[in-house]
C-alpha positions in Angstrom: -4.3 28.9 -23.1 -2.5 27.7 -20.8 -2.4 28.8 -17.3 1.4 29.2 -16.9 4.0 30.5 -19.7 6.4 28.1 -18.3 4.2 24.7 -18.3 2.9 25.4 -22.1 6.7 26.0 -22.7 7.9 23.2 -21.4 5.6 20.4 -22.7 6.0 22.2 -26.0 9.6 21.7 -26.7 9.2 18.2 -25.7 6.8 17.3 -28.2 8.7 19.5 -30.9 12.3 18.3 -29.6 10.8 14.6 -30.3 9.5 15.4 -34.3 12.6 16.5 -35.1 15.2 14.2 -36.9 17.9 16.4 -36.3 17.7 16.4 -32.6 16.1 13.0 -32.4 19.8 10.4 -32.0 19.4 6.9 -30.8 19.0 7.7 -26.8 15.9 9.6 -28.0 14.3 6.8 -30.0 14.7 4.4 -26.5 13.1 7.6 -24.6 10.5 7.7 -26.7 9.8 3.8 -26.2 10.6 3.7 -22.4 8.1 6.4 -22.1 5.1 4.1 -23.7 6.2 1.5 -21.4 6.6 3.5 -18.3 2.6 5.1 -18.8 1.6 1.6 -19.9 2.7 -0.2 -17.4 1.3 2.5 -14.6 -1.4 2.6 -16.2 -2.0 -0.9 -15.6 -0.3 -1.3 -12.1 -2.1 1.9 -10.9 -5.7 0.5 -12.2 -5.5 -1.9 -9.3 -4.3 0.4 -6.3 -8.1 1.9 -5.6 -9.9 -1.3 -4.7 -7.2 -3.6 -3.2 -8.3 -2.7 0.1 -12.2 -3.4 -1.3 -11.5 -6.8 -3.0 -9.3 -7.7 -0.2 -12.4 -7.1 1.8 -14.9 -8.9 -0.8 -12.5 -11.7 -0.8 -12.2 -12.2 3.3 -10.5 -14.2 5.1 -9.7 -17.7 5.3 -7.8 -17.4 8.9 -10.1 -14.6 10.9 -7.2 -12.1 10.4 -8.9 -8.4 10.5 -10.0 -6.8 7.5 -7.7 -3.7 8.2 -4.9 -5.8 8.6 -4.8 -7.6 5.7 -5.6 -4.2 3.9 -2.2 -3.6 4.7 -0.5 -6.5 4.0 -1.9 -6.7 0.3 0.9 -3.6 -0.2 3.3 -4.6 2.3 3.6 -8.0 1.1 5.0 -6.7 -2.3 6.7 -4.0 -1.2 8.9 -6.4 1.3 9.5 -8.8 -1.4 11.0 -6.1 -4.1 12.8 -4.5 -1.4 14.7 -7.7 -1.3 14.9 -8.6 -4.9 15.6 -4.7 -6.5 18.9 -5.1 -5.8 19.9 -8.6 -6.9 18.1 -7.4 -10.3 20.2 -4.4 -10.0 23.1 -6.0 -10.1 22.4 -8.8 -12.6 21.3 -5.3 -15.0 24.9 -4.1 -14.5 26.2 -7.6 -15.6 24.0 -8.9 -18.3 22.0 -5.9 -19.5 18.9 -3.6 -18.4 16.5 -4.5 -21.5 16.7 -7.9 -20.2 15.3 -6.7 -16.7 12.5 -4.5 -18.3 11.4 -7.8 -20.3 11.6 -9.7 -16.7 9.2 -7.3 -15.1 6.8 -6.8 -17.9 6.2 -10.4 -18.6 6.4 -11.7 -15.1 4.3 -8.7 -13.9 1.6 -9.4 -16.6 1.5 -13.5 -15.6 1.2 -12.3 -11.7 -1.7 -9.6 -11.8 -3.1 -12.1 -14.3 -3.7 -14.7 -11.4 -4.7 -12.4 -9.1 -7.9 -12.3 -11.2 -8.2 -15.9 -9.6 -7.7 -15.5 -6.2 -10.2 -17.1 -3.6 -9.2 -15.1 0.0 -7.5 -12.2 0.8 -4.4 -14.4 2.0 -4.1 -15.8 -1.9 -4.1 -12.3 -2.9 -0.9 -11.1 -0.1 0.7 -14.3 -1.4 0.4 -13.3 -5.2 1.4 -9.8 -4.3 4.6 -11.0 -2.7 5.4 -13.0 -6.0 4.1 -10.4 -7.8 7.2 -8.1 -5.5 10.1 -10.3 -6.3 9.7 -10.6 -9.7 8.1 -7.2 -11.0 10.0 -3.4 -10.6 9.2 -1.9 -14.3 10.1 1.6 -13.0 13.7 1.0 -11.9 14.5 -1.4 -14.6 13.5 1.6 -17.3 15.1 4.3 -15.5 18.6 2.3 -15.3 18.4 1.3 -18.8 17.7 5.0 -19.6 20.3 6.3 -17.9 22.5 4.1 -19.1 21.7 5.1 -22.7 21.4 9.3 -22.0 24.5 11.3 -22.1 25.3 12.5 -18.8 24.2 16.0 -19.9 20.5 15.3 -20.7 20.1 12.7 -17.8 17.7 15.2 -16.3 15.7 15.7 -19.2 15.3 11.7 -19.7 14.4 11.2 -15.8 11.5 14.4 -16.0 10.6 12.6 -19.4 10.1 8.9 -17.9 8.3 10.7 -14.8 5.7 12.7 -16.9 4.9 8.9 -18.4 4.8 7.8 -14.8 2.9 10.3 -13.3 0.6 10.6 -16.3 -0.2 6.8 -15.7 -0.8 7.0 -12.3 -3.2 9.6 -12.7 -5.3 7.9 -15.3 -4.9 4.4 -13.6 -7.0 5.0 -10.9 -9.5 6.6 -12.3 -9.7 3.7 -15.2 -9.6 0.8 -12.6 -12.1 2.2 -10.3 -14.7 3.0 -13.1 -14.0 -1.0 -14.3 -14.5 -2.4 -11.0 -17.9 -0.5 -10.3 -19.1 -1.8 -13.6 -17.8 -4.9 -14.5 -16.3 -6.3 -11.3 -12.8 -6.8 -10.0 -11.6 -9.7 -12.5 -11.6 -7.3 -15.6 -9.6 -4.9 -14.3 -6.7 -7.2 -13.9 -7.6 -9.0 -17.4 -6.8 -5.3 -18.8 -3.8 -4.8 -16.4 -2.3 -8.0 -17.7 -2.6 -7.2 -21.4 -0.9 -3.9 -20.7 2.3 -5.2 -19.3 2.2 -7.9 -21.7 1.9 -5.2 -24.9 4.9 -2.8 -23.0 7.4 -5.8 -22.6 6.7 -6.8 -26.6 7.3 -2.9 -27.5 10.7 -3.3 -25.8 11.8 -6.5 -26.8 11.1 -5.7 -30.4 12.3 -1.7 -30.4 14.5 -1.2 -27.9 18.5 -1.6 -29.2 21.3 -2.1 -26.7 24.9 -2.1 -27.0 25.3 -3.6 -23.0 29.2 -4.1 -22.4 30.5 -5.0 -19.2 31.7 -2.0 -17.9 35.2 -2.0 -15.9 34.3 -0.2 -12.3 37.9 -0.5 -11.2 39.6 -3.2 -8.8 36.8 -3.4 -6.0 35.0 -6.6 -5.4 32.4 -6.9 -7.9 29.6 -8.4 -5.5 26.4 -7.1 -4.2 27.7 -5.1 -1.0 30.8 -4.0 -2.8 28.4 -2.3 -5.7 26.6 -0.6 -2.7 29.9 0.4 -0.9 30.7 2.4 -4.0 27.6 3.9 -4.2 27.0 4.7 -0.5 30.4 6.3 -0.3 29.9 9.0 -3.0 28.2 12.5 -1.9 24.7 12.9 -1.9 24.1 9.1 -2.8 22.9 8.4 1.0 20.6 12.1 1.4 19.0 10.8 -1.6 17.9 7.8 -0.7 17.0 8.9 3.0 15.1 11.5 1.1 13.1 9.0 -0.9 12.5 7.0 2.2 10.5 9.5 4.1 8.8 10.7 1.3 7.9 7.1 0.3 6.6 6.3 4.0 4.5 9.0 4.1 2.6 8.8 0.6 2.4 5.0 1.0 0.5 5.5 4.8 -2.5 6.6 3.2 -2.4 4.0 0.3 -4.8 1.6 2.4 -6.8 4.0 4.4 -8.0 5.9 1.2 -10.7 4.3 0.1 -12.0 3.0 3.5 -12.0 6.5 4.0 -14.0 7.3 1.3 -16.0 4.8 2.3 -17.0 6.0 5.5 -17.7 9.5 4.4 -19.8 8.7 1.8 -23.6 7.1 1.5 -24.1 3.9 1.1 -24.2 2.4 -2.6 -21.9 5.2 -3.8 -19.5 4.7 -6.3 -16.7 4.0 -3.7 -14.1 2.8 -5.9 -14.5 6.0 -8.7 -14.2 8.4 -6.3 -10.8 6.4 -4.6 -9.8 6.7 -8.2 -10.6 10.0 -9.2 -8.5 11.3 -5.3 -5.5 9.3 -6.2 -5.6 10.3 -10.0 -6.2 14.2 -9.5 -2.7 13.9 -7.3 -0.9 12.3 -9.7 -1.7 14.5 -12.3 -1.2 17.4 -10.1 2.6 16.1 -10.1 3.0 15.7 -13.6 1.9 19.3 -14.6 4.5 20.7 -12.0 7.4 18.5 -13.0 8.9 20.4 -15.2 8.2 24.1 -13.8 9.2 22.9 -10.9 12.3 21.3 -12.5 13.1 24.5 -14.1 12.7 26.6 -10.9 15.2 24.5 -9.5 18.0 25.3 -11.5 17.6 29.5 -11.1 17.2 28.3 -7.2 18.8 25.5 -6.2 17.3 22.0 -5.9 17.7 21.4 -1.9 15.4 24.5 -2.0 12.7 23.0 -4.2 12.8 20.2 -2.7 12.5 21.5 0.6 9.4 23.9 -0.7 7.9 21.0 -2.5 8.1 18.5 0.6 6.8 21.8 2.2 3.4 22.2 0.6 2.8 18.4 -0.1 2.7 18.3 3.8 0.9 20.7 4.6 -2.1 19.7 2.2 -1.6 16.0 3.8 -2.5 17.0 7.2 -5.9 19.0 6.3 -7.0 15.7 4.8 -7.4 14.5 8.1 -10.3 17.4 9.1 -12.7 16.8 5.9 -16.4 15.9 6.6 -17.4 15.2 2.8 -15.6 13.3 0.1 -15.0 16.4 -1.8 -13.4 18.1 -0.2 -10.2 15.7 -0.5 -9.9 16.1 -4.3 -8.4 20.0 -3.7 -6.0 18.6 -0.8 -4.7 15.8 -2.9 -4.2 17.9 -6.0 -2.1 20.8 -4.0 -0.1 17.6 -2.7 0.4 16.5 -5.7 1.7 19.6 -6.7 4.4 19.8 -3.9 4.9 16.1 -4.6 5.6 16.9 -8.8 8.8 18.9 -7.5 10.1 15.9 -5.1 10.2 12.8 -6.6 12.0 13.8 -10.2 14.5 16.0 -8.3 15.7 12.5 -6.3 15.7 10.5 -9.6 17.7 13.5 -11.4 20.6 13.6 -8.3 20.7 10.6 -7.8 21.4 9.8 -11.7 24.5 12.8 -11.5 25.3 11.6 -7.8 26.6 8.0 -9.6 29.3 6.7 -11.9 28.6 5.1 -15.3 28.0 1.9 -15.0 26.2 1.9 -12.2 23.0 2.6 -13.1 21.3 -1.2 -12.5 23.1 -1.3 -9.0 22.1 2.7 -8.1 18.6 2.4 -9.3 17.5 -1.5 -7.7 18.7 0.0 -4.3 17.0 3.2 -4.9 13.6 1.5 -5.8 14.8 -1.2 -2.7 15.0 1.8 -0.3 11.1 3.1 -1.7 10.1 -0.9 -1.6 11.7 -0.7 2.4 9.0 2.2 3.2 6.5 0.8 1.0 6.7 -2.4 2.9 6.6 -0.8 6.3 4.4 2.2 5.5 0.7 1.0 4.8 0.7 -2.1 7.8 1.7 1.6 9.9 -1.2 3.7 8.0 -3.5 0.5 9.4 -1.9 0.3 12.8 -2.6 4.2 13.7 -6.3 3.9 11.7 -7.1 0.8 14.0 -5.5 2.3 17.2 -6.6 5.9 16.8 -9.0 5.9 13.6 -9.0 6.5 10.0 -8.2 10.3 10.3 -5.0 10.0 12.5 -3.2 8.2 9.7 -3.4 11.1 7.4 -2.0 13.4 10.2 0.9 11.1 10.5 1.4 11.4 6.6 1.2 14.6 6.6 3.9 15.0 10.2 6.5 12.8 8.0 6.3 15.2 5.1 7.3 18.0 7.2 10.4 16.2 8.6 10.9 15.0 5.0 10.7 18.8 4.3 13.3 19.7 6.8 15.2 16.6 5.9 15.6 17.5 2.7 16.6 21.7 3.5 19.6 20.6 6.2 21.2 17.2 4.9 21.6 18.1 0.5 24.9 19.0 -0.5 24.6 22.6 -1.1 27.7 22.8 -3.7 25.9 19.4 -5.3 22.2 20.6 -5.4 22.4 23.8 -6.3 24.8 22.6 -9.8 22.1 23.4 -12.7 23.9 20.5 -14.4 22.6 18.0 -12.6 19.3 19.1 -12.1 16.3 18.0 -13.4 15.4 20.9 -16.0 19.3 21.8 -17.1 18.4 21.1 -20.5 15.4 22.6 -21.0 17.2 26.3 -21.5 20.4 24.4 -23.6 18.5 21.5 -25.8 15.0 20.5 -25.0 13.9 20.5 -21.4 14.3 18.4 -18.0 
């Protein structure tokens, strides 16, 4: 049994909304793909996250630079580097197709984490990671080829679909990576990550269809900063992405300090890197079980409001993290976190699908994950900043400070007429078709 009506409701009529050949049409067939890749690949990306900060240290450095510092830079550096590049791929989606870009990332991802197997210092590994930044973005490239392909009417349903695969990935990922690198060592880990992005670009090169034609966007200059004047001058479009930056910043802040958190509150020998795993994992499981009640709660009351309430309670439980005295006791935060987080992130993805004309979708989408790569960049060299000026426990009260003003970001600046339209949120469908 489940525990809620609505959650064994909703991943019900997924599962029987997919058997069915009646309701199954060609955008449901690339769905179904897209979502294999999407949990594939974060299974694979995610695998890595635990232990960067570890193998950074087990690497060391080759120029004296401090450990903490470079644990930062190992996500910065990639995170600057696709903030630069999301957008340019973006725009070359719009022109030459979005499978194209999913093949890019896959196969370029696989050769990058691949090498990283190889590295010799923690200053190969930034380097790598940069690369790994400019030529990787699976997650942006599916979403715009997605909803490219959904009618405009079951774009919510396609966004909560790809971030159950995300989510679901993200939570097993850790947990998979860290339980590899205890046992076998570091290199394994990104042998398996490798084959993984290498198997989800083959699945979508060999059963993915698309019908890409140049769309006509009227008369406006068809260059990179034309595509985001369009964007940036429709309503909702900017909240949106101010929205994902905060939230971004202050999820990404603890990224690094994590497991030398762990680390310190545990006793030496301990299976550092499975417990780092099993925190990250537990929250991103918590978000994929309350995507889609969540998603359905905000069509009955508005999604500013869930999305207010959901930046809400992921705050809240970010600051206590800060107080623990024993590992444990992080695995409850992180999971109510990941609860509040479940009815952020798919809300943004959803609005900002509705907020955009067809067509659009590549250019919409790379500045979307360009504006996460922006606070990804700048958010985990801050997380080490605060840990090394005012310890490790002051960087999850900082988290936790910008999720309230993400919180009270997200209550004052929506569009009320535009967020509260059950047609663009994330669970319209679910009452009409199938679900969000």
């Amino acid at each position: 049994m489940c525990a809620q009506r609505g959650i064994c409701e909703y991943y019900f009529t997924l599962t029987m909304a997919d058997l069915n050949p009646d309701q199954n049409p060609a955008w449901r067939r690339t769905l179904s793909i897209l979502f294999f890749t999407q949990l594939a690949t974060a299974v694979g990306f995610s695998s890595i996250f635990p232990f960067l900060p570890l193998y950074v240290e087990s690497l060391g450095s080759s120029t004296g630079i401090n450990i903490e510092l470079l644990a930062g830079g190992v996500y910065s550096a990639q995170a600057v580097t696709m903030m630069i590049a999301s957008p340019i791929w973006g725009m070359i989606a719009d022109r030459y197709g979005r499978k194209l870009m999913i093949q890019r990332a896959s196969f370029g991802g696989a050769f990058v984490i691949l090498l990283m197997a190889f590295a010799q210092s923690a200053e190969q590994l930034i380097a790598l990671r940069a690369l790994q930044g400019l030529i990787s973005g699976t997650v942006a490239a599916n979403s715009a080829l997605m909803a490219a392909q959904t009618p405009r009417k079951h774009t919510g349903y396609a966004m909560g679909m790809l971030q159950v695969g995300l989510g679901a990935g993200v939570a097993l990922g850790p947990l998979l990576g860290g339980l590899l690198a205890d046992r076998l060592g570091y290199a394994p880990t990104f042998y398996a990550t490798a084959l993984l992005l290498l198997l989800a670009g083959l699945v979508v090169h060999f059963g993915v269809e698309e019908e890409f034609h140049l769309p006509a966007l009227g008369d406006g200059p068809h260059t990179l900063l034309g595509d985001w004047r369009v964007l940036l001058a429709q309503t909702g479009v900017r909240q949106t992405y101010s929205l994902s930056f905060l939230s971004q910043l202050s999820r990404m802040m603890m990224i690094p300090i994590t497991p030398l958190f762990v680390q310190e509150l545990m006793a030496p020998g301990a299976s550092v890197n499975t417990y780092t795993g099993l925190i990250i994992g537990i929250s991103s499981a918590a978000m994929t079980v309350s995507a889609g009640p969540l998603g359905r709660a905000g069509d009955r009351r508005g999604q500013r409001r869930v999305a207010a309430w959901s930046a809400l309670l992921a705050g809240l439980f970010y600051v206590p993290q800060a107080l623990v005295s024993h590992a444990w006791q992080l695995l409850p935060l992180a999971a109510i976190a990941g609860l509040g987080m479940g009815g952020l992130l798919p809300t943004l993805g959803a609005l900002l699908a509705r907020y955009t004309r067809e067509g659009q979708e590549g250019a919409a989408f790379g500045l979307y994950n360009a504006v996460r790569a922006a606070a990804s960049s700048v958010a985990p060299m801050l997380g080490s900043a605060i840990a090394l000026i005012f310890g490790l426990r002051a960087a999850f009260l900082a988290a936790g400070v910008v999720m309230l003003v993400t919180a009270a970001y997200a209550r004052v600046a929506l569009p009320p007429s535009l967020a509260k339209d059950g047609s663009t949120s994330a669970a319209a469908v679910l009452g009409s078709d199938i679900n969000p």
